[in-house]
N, C-alpha and C positions, 0 to 999 in steps of 0.2 A: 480832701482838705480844701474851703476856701480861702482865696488870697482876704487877707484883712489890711495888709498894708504894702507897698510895693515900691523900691527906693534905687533911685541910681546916680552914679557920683557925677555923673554929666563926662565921665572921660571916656573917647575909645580906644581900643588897641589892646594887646593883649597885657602888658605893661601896667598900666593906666588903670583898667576899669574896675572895677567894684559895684557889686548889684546886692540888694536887700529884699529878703523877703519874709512878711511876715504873716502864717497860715496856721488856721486852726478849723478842727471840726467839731467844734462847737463845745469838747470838753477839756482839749489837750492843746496846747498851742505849739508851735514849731517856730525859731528866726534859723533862716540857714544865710551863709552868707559867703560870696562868689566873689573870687578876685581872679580877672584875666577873661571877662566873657566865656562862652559858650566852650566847654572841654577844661576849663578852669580849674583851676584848687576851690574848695569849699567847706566849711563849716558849718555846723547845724546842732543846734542848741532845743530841747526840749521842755517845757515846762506847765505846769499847774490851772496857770491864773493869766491874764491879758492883762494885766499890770507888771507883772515881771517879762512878759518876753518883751511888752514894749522899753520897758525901760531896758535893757540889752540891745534892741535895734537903735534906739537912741544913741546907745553907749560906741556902740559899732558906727554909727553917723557921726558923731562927733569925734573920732579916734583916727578917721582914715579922712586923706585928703580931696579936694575938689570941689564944686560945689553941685552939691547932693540937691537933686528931684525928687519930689513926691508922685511918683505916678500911677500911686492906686486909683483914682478917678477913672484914668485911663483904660487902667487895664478893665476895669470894673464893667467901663462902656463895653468895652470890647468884646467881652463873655457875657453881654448881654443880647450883643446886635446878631438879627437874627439871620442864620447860615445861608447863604447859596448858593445854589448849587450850577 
């Protein structure tokens, strides 16, 4: 599954935070979505079409508090740049 979109509420702590992900491989799309960083509670929603998971990650961004980053660019770079060793 690639990341297609990649979101975080700018909070840290376990309390606090909230992270977005939105992944598809190319026919199936997936948002899951993580409250309390790493070892976290989390949800994961399945769907059809990249029109409905996004409007759900949307929905998930406007619902929960902070002020939420886009950092799919980032990560984007990042699983680009080449490994070494």
């Amino acid at each position: 599954m690639e990341v297609r979109g990649r979101y975080w509420n700018g909070a840290w702590g376990r309390m606090a935070r909230r992270d977005i992900w939105l992944v598809s491989d190319g026919q199936l799309w997936r948002v899951r979505g993580r409250l309390g960083g790493d070892g976290g509670q989390e949800v994961s929603y399945g769907f059809r079409d990249e029109a409905s998971a996004r409007s759900m990650a949307d929905r998930m961004v406007k619902t929960s508090a902070g002020t939420w980053r886009d950092l799919t660019e980032a990560v984007r770079q990042e699983a680009n740049r080449p490994q070494t060793h």
